[in-house]
N, C-alpha and C positions, 0 to 999 in steps of 0.2 A: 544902766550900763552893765552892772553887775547881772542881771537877769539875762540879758542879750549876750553875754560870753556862756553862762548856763546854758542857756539854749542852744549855744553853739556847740557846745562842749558834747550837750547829751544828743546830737546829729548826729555828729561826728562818730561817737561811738556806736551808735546804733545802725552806723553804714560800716562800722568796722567788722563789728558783730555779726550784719546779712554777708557782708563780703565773707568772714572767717566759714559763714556756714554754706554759705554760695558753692565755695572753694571745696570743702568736704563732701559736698552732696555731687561736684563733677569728679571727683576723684576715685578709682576706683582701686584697688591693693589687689594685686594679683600674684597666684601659684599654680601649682598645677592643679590643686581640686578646683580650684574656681574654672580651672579651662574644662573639667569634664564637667560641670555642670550647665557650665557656657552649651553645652551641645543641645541640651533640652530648651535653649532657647531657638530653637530647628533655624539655624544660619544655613546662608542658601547653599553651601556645598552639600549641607545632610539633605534638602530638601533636592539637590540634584541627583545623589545618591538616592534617595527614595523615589525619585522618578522615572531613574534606570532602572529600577527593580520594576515598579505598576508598569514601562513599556516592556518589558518581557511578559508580563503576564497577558499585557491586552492580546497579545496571537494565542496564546493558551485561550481566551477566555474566548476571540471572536470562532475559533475552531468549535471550541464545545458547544457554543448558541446551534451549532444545528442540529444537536442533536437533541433540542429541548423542545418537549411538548409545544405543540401551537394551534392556536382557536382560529377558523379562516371562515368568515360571514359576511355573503355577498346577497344582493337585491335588486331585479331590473322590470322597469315598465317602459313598453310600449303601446302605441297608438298612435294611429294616423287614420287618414279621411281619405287616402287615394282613391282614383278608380280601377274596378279591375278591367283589363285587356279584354275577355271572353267571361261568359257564364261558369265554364270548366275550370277559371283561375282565380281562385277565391281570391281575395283580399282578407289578412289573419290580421288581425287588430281586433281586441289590445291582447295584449299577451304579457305576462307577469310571471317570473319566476326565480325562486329564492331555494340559497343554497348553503348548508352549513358543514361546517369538517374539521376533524381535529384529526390532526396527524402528528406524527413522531420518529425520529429518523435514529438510524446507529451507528457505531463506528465502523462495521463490517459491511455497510453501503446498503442495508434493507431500511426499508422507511415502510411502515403502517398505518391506515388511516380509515376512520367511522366516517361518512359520509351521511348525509339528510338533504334531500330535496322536495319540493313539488312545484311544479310548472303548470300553467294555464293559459288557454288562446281559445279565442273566437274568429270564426268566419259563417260564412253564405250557406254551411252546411251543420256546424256545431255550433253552441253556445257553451260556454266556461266548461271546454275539456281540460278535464285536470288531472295531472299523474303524481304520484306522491311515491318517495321510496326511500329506500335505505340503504345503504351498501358497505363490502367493506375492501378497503385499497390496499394494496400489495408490491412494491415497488421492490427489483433489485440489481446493483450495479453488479453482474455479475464474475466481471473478471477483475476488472482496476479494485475492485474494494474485498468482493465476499475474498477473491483468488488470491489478487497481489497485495491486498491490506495497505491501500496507498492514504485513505484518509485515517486509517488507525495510523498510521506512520506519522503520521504529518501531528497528528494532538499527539502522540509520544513524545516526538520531537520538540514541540513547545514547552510541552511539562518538561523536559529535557533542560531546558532551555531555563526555563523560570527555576527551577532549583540551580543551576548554576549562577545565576544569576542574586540568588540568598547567600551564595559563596561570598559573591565577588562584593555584597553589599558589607557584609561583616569584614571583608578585608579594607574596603574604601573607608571605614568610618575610622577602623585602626591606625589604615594611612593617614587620613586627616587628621585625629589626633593626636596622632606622633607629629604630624608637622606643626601644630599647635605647640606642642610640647620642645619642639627645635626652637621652636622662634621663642617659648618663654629662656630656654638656656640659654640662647640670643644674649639677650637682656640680660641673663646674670651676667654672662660672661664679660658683657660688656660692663656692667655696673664694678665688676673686679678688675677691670683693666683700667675705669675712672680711679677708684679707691689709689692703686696704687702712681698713678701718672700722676695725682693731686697730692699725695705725700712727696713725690719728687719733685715739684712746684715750689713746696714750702726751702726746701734744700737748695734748688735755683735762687729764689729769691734772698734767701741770707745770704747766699756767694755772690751774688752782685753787691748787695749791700755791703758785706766784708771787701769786695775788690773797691767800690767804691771809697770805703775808708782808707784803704791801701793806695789809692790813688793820690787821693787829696795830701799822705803822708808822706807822696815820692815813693813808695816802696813796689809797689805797681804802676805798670804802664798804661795808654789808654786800650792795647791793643788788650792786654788782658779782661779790664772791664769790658771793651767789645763782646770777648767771646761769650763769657757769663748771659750777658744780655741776650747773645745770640741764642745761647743756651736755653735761657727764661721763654724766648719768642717760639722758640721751635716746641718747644713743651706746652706752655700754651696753646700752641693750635694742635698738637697733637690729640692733645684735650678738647679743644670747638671740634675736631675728627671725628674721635670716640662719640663726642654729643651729636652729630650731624646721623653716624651709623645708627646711633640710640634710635632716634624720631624714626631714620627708614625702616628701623625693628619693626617701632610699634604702629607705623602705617601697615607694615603687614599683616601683625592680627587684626587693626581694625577693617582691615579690608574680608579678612575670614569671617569677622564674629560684628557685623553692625552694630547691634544690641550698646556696643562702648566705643563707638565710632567719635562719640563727643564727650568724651569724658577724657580724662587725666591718667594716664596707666602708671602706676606706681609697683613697686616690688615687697611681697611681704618678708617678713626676716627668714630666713634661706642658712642652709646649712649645707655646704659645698663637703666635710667630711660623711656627714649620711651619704651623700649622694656617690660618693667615691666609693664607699662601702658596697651600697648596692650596686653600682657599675662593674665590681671587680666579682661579686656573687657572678650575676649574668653572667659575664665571660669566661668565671670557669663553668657556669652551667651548658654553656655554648659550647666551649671546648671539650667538655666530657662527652659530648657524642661525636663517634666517629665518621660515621654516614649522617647525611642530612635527615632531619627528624620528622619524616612525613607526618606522624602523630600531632605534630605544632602548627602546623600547615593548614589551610583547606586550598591547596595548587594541586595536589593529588586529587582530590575529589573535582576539581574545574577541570583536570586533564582526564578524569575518568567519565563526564557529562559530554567531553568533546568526541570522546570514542565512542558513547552510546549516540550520540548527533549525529555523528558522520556513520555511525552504520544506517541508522534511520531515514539520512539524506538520498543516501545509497541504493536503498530499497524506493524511496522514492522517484528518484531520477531513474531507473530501472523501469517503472512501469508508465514514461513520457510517451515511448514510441510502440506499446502494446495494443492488442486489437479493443475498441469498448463494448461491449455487449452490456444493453439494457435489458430490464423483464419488468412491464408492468401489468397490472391486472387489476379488474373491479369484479367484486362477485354482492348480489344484493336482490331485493325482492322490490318491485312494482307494482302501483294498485292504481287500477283508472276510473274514472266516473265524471258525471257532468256539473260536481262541484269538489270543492279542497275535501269539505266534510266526506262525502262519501268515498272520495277517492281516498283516502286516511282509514275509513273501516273496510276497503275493499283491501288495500292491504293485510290488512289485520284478517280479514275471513279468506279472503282467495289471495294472494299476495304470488306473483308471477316471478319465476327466476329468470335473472339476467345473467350475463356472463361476458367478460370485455377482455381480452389475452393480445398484449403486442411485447415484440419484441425488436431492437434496433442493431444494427450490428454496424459498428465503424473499423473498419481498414485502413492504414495506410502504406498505401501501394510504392510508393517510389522511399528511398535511403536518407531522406534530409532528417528524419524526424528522429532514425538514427543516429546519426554523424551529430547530430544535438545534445541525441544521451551520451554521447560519447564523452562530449566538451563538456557538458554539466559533469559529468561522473572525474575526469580529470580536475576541472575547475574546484571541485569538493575535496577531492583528497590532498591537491597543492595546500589548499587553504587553512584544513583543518589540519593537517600534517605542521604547517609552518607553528600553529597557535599553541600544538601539543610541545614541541620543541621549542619554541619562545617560556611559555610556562615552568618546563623540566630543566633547562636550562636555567633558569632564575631562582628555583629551587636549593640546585646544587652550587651556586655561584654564589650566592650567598651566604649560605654557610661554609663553605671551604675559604673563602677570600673575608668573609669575616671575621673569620679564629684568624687566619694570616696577615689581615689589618691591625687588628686591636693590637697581636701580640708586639707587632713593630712600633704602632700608638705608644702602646705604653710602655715597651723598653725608650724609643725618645722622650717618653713625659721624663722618666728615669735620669736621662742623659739632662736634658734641659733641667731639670730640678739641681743634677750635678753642677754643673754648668754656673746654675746661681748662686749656688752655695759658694761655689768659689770664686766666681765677679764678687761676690759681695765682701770674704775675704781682702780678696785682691785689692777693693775699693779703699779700705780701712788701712790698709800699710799704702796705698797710692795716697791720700788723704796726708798722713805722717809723712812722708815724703815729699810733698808739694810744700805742707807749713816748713819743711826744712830746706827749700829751695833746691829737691834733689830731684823735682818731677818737674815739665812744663805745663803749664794752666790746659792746652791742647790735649795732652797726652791723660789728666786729669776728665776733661772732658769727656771723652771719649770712652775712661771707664764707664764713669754712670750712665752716658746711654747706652753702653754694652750691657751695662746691669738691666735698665729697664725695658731692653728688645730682649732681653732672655728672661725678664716675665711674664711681660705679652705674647711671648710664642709659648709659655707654658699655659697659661692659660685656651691660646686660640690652640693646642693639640687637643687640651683637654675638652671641649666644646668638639672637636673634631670623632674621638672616642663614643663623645654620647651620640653625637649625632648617626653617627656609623652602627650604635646599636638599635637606634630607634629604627634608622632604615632596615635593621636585620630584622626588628620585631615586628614589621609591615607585611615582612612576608613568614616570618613563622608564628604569626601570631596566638597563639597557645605555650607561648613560652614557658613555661614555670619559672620566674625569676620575680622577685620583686620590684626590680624595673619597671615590670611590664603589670604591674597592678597599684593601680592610684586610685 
């Protein structure tokens, strides 16, 4: 028997023991260095941020493939057994001939090319004539590309395009992280607003227990114990509130950051006066500049890619409805004979010049192709006009309304801290007044929740403050503030 309670004993501990370590290995302590290091675990907003950046570059990239070296080798046999019509109409079978060419193209519309052939055919009259030769090719778009520079516009434009787009990636990852960074002051703020809701818990609960004594004594009524109680209940759940808010916090970073989607988020020990320090630095660093600080920014630099885009656009849409003029050309040497070999050293000893010149010229005669450039050339400058002023607007709006938020922020953190200072006075002579049956139990009441709604709205300003500068740091990202470096 004795051995059997042993046994049971050391089970029991040993499922305490996996539970204790169970329990610490899903739990994870989080601050703000753990969220920046959370990013290297590439969570899928960095990995959508990095996607917007590789698709700006694939039009950068499929542009510049044409202008890159290419190997082009082709090979054809035929043969057939027909008959011919007349004696005078041969029948050529077989006939074989292979062709090789590297060419290379540019951005001013000239494209160059080494060319290698030789060909071979039999009929009624030859056996294995073969020509063999060399050449070299000459292509040029000579209005759209050498004149108007429409495909140089169009790869600017990309590259254009793709460096803006390094802007906007360094801003998105900032934005992300500052919303990482909201959501972890979330959670403090909230964890300070439990703190204090569960110290006025303890204080409900000995006022019912003291009304309740007073009751049983005749010295209170039940209507006083009611209120107490009512007291205790509404506290309570304002507390299951606070905890309910809690959970939808941390469903938010697990929704950002997978990686601790099944774990325990817990808060590491936090120091709300550092953090006020460094909050109050910022806002005077904020406030000391009187013009918004392009220097902090890269919105200048996105507004200055959209001005080189739209001139680009510009230039392009401009050569839609222009005449095209092609030029191509083959210049090269030929060698013939009644096999590959000889026709290869006839080259080489007699080798025959060729010469091949066309030229193509497109028109367009009637106005639609016009009235096209016209709406493309409108359609561009609405667009990009709107994006320059969407940007330059957001620029200056947020630093002029964020020196003018915060300074009202924090004159009410001010007022509200007043405010508590003196509910909680207040509380302490309402208190002595009630033991002296000078106060009603209602009017009693009604201080301490005046006291604990002028907590929680100190704290929920304060949480409003940072959140106000994280969003200012989203977009001046280059701040010098210590806020803005974790």
């Amino acid at each position: 028997m004795f051995f059997n309670n042993s046994l049971l004993l050391c089970a029991l501990m040993f499922l305490s023991l996996s539970a204790s370590a169970q329990s610490k290995e899903d739990t994870i302590f989080i601050d703000e260095a753990f969220l920046k290091e959370s990013l290297k675990e590439n969570p899928p907003t960095i990995d959508q941020i990095n996607a917007t950046l590789y698709g700006a570059k694939i039009e950068e990239s499929q542009i510049d493939d044409r202008f890159n070296t290419s190997l082009e080798a082709s090979g054809n046999y035929y043969k057939t057994d027909e008959k011919q019509f007349a004696t005078f109409i041969p029948v050529t079978s077989p006939t074989t001939n292979y062709e090789v060419k590297v060419t290379r193209g540019f951005t001013n519309g000239v494209s160059v090319g080494l060319r290698g052939f030789t060909d071979q055919f039999s009929n009624n009259f030859v056996r294995d004539a073969s020509t063999t030769g060399v050449s070299v090719l000459l292509g040029v778009n000579l209005w759209k590309d050498l004149i108007s520079g429409r495909t140089k516009s169009q790869l600017e434009r990309a590259r254009a395009n793709s460096e803006q787009a390094k802007w906007e990636k360094e801003i998105a990852l900032a934005t992300f992280q500052n919303s990482l960074r909201k959501i972890y002051w979330s959670m403090v703020a909230n964890e300070e607003a439990l703190k204090i809701s569960r110290a006025l818990i303890k204080t409900s609960e000995k006022q019912v227990k003291e009304a309740q004594r007073r009751f049983k004594n005749n010295i209170a009524d039940e209507g006083e114990v009611a209120r107490y109680q009512s007291q205790l209940s509404a506290r309570k759940a304002n507390i299951i509130s606070l905890q309910y808010e809690k959970e939808s916090i941390v469903q938010q970073l697990k929704e950002l950051l997978p990686h601790v989607s099944l774990k325990e988020i817990k808060l590491k020990p936090y120091s709300i006066e550092d953090t006020i320090g460094k909050v109050l630095a910022c806002t005077a660093t904020i406030a000391s500049e009187g013009a918004p600080p392009l220097k902090n920014t890269h919105y200048d630099e996105i507004v200055e890619m959209l001005s080189k885009k739209e001139d680009l656009e510009e230039k392009i849409n401009n050569s839609y409805d222009d005449i095209d003029v092609e030029f191509q050309s083959e210049f090269g040497l030929k060698g013939r004979s009644n096999s590959r070999s000889d026709s290869l050293s006839d080259l080489g000893d007699d080798g025959r010049d060729n010469l091949a010149v066309g030229l193509t010229l497109s028109i367009p005669l009637e106005s639609k192709k016009k009235t096209t450039r016209e709406i493309l050339n409108k359609a561009t400058k609405l667009r990009y006009r709107s994006q320059k002023q969407r940007e330059m607007a957001r620029i200056k709006a947020y630093h002029t309304q964020t020196v003018r938020q915060v300074s009202l922020l924090r004159e009410m953190i001010r007022n509200q801290q007043q405010n508590t200072k003196f509910l909680g006075q207040s509380l302490k002579t309402s208190k002595k007044k009630y033991n002296q049956a000078r106060l009603t139990v209602e009017q009693l009441v009604q201080e301490q929740d005046s006291y604990l709604q002028s907590n929680l709205d100190e704290i929920r300003t304060k949480l409003t403050v940072i959140n106000t500068l994280f969003d200012y740091l989203s977009v001046y990202t280059q701040t010098p503030c210590s806020l803005n470096n974790i």
